[in-house]
Steps between C-alpha positions, in 0.01 A plus 500: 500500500818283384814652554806270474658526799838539315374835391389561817865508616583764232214748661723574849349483826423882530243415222334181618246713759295556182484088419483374873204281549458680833108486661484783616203542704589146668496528893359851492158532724282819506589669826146516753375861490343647804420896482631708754253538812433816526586623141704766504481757197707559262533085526566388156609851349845504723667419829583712757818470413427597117265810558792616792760465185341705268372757755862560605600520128221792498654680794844453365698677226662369206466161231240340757265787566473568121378169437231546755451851325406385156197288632417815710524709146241276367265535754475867523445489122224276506393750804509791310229330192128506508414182660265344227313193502400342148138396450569147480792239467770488290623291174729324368775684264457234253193691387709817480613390098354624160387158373575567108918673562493264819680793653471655884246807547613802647256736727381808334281760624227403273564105578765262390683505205680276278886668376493288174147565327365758782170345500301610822382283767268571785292388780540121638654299515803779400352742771575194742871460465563866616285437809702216545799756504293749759454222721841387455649862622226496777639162617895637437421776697342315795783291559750719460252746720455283794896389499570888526282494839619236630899624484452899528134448762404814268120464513459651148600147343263369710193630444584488133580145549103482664337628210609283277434232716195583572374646184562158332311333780189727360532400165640118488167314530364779283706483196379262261620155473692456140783295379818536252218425197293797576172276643339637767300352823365120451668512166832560618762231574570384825865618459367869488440787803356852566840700576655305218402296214710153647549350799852541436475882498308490864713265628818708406340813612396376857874313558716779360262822594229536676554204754878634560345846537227411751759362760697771511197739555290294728597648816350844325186397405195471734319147535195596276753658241695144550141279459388711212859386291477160659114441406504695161855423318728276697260193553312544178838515345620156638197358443476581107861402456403162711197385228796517246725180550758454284773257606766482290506862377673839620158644540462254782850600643395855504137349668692386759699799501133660557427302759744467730556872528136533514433252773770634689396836520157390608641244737360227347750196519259345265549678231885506522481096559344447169740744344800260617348150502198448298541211313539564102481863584740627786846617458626189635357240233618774208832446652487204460312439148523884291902545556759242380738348738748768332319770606293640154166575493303223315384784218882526382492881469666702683283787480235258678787344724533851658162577514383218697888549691275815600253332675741205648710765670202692632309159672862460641587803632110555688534127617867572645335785672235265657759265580462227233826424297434413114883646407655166585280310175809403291289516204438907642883542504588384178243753335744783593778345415449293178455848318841523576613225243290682216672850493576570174762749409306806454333398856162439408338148530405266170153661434348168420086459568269816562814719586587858415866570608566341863851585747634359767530854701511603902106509549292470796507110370871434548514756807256212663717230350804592622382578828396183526811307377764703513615349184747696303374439178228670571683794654683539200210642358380708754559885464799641715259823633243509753171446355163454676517147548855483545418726786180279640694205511866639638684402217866665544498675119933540596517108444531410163557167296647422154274363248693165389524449141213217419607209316334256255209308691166254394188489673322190395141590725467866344640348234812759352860443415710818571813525243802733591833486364658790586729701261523833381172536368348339833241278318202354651228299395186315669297210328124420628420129517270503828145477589230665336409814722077530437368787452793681520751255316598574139501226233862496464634184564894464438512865425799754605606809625874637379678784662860684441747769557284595782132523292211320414550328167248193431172598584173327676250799486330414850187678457363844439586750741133630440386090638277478193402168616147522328673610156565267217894602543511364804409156338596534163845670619647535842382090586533405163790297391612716221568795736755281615892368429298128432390280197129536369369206351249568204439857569360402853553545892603217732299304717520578905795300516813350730870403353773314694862570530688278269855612640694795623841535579754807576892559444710808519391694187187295415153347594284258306102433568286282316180442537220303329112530451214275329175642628531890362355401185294151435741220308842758504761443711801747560832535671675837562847472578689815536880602549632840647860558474666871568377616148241365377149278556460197314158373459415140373149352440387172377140465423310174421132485399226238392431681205670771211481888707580832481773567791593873578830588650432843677746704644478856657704771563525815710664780256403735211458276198629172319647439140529147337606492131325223409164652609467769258152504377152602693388170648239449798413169683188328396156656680436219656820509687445615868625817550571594180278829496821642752784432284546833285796614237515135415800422238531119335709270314609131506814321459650192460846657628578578880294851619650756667307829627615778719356655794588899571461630809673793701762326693494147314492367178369162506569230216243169453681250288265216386612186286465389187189257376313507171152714540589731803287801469579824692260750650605827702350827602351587854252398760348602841696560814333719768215638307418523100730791507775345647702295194701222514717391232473112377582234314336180376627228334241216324558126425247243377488131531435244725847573676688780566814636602644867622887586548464837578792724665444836665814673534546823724730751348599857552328811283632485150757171624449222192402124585758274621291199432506404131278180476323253703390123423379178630479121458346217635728308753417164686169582561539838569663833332800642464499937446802649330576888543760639309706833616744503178755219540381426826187264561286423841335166477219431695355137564110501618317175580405236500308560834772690722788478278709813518857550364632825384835631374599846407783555295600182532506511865256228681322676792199233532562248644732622671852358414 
């Protein structure tokens, strides 16, 4: 990264936690571990203390004792329904999709149906993904089962509790051994199990489940009931998830996860060491080498930051209870609290990566959090009524705290500049220049997310709420860089690529990122340098190749349609474009004149302004957001040649309200450029480059650098 210092000390020291070079797992050791002697049960379920709080809650009347009532509401329901145990494992729902409409199936009597074409579909591995559902109510109703016991001693939850347990114990080592591709026995992976087709699914379901439930119902259970779970499910369990080493991965976060809860049921310090401190495995190394010093998960989702959050707070809260304190990792801290920074104003999280729609909300996660830190931030997002965990932990729901209002920030390790410049229309945008994620990364290097007047506006899709992972729209679409607010380069997706932060700088009504990439796409370089203000987005790009190419400008929208005048006629992108099969009610046109379209939605109209050049061509119409059915408005604009330049505005208007910008423009200055955006008499100049140049004026006004 090269960030002038004198921009630097435009940012403000409330925003400099995101850019300080901090190491944060420096001087932290990995506390010794030493189980209890004798283990007493529950040990890793609750305290004393804990079970004593929600017992009381149970006894009492009022906002507590409901809270304890909902979870006993669950349990009598799974109580009152045949207990039934599948004939074998479950599988994953990415096989639960009608490969031609790539659309989710839906159970019928008769099998599983598609909505769209109503095709039919039976037998494996369809048949699978519903016992995947039984045995995910089974396991539900366990652990809400054998919770019920151990706060109301009725023995009804218990002996439900030790059917379940023990009926799985039956059938583990009998189910056959498959994985997520539908292989079975010496065929299948080493990543797959019996109860479920990945490791990932056993380890989740012996952490959050069936470990949990075992410790609360020990003291019910007779010793050959306790050797036949221990000998048929729990050590077969850890021992399957064990073969399975993954490292750097959230399957091996939930493995350890697995293992430690495991272990310590069985009272095997073993296993719970190597869930803590085995090298290039245990929770500690991933601390140190899967989560940035700012506290993201290395995959840059957040949909995958919570998920493996899930697992984090779950080896944390059953090591606490054996003693061992992993809350005081700084990297651990900052994974609550750097989601803080990202609120956007409709209070959902940038759904960048393998994300559906992610919130920072008062979960059992934050409950954990907060009772670990007592950090306000977090409180601020805690609910203000008793719930379960609220209850477990003592929490005092009465105490509240304010959410502060967040401010413009830049993470250079995950890589994500945070723009907010207040206003009326409360604008917010987020540009992605960081590390390539993996598996779960998108190919959307210097790409964007825009939001307004309290909404979504520019869209990344995230993926399919269905997780069509196998499907050709999860390549060709949801990772693919046209499903993105990015440039494609000849009709293609990037490379698995990093970009660096150019600059970035803040003021009172404004805040500038740029950021630059070379290694998205072999022999083009490109810099993004973008501008919020209290009405409107500017967007600049400057693209360099090696040779003449097709660049695509793609923008998308959340609303109910788009009009452009100058795209008029039918027009479609070339077939050999990625992604062009899931652009529909395509319009065209080209221009040499500046191009102006209009985006309609409910609450917002939404104007893109783009310059003038000789040869612009103009695309819009509609793409993917959560499934095929779910439309997205866009616009694409197209410029050939060896270089090439966008100026494009998106101003954030009222329903019906006409644009107040009337023209934007650029020019090369001293080695870098110099943006123009015209509101009627008044003009906002913007100076980007060379390097970690920035100067702006609005109106006439100079806000960076600061006078």
């Amino acid at each position: 990264m090269n960030v002038d210092a004198r921009l630097l000390g435009l940012i403000g020291a409330p925003l400099l936690a995101g850019l300080a070079a901090c190491a944060a797992g420096e001087g932290w050791t990995l506390p010794e571990l030493k189980l209890p002697e004798p283990l007493a049960h529950p040990c890793v379920a609750c305290t004393p203390e804990e079970l004593e709080r929600l017992r009381a809650a149970w006894k009492s009347e009022g906002l507590p004792h409901k809270a304890v009532l909902w979870r006993v509401r669950e349990a009598d329901k799974a109580l009152e329904q045949k207990l039934v145990f599948p004939r074998r494992g479950g599988q994953h729902n990415q096989w639960y999709q009608c490969e031609p409409c790539q659309h989710f199936l839906i159970h019928v009597e008769e099998g599983h149906q598609c909505p769209r074409c109503k095709k039919l579909y039976t037998g494996a591995p369809y048949d699978d993904v519903v016992f995947n559902r039984v045995h995910g109510d089974n396991l539900r109703g366990l652990f809400d089962s054998a919770w019920c016991y151990a706060v109301t001693g009725e023995a009804k939850y218990a002996e439900f509790a030790r059917s379940v347990l023990l009926g799985y114990a039956e059938r583990y080592l009998q189910y056959p051994y498959h994985d997520n591709a539908c292989r079975e026995g010496e065929q299948a992976a080493k990543s797959g199990g019996r109860l479920c087709e990945q490791t990932l699914g056993e380890a989740y379901s012996l952490a959050m489940q069936i470990a949990p439930a075992y410790d609360l119902v020990f003291n019910f259970l007779q010793e050959g009931e306790r050797a036949k779970i221990r000998e048929g499910l729990l050590l077969p369990m850890l021992e399957n998830i064990d073969k399975n080493r993954m490292g750097k991965s959230n399957w091996q976060t939930w493995h350890n996860a697995g293992m430690l809860w495991g272990g310590a049921v069985l009272g095997d310090a073993a296993w719970v060491r190597k869930a803590l401190a085995q090298q290039g495995q245990g929770f500690a190394w991933q601390m140190e080498h899967s989560v940035t010093a700012e506290g993201m998960w290395y995959e840059n989702s957040w949909g995958y930051h919570f998920y493996t959050l899930s697992a984090m707070v779950q080896i944390a809260e059953g090591a606490r209870r054996l003693g061992v304190d992993l809350w005081s990792h700084p990297h651990f801290r900052r994974m609550f609290t750097l989601p803080v920074a990202y609120t956007m104003p409709d209070g959902t999280l940038p759904r960048f990566g393998d994300d559906t729609t992610s919130r920072l909300g008062g979960d059992e996660r934050m409950e954990a959090a907060f009772h670990a830190y007592r950090d306000p931030a977090i409180l601020a997002v805690l609910l203000n009524e008793p719930r379960w965990f609220s209850v477990l932990l003592g929490r005092d729901t009465a105490v509240a705290a304010e959410r502060s209002a967040p401010e413009s920030a830049v993470f250079p390790g995950a890589g994500h500049a945070i723009l907010r410049a207040g206003g009326a229309e409360g604008l917010a945008a987020v540009m992605t220049f960081g590390p390539f994620g993996g598996f779960h990364g998108h190919f959307d290097k210097l790409s964007f997310v825009f939001f307004g007047r309290g909404t979504e506006l520019g869209v990344d899709p995230g993926r399919a709420k269905s997780q069509a992972y196998r499907l050709p729209i999860h390549s060709n679409w949801y990772r693919a860089t046209i499903a993105h607010n990015a440039v494609v380069v000849d009709g293609k997706s990037q490379d698995g690529a990093a970009g660096e932060l150019l600059a970035f700088a803040a003021a009172e009504g404004l805040a500038v990122a740029g950021a630059r990439c070379d290694k998205a796409y072999k022999g083009v370089a490109q810099a993004r340098w973008m501008a919020l203000t209290p009405g409107y987005l500017l967007v600049f790009d400057a693209l360099d190749a090696d040779r003449e190419c097709r660049f695509d400008w793609w923008y998308h929208h959340r609303g109910t349609g788009v009009e452009c005048e100058t795209a008029k006629e039918d027009g479609s992108l070339p077939k050999r474009h990625v992604g062009a099969e899931y652009v529909k009610n395509s319009k065209a046109g080209a221009s040499a004149e500046p191009v102006q379209a209009r985006f309609a939605a409910e609450r917002t109209a939404m104007y893109l302004l783009a310059d003038a050049q000789p040869g612009t061509e103009i695309l819009i119409g509609d793409g993917v957001g959560a499934s095929v059915e779910d439309r997205v408005p866009l616009a694409a604009l197209t410029r050939k040649g060896e270089q090439a330049h966008f100026a494009v505005v998106l101003e954030v208007a009222g329903p019906g309200a006409p644009a107040s910008v009337t023209g934007v423009a650029w020019e090369a200055r001293d080695g870098g450029y110099a943006v123009t955006v015209s509101r009627g008499e008044a003009k906002d100049v913007f100076v980007f480059g060379p390097k970690d140049r920035l100067e702006a004026a609005l109106d006439g006004k100079q806000l960076l650098p600061k006078p």
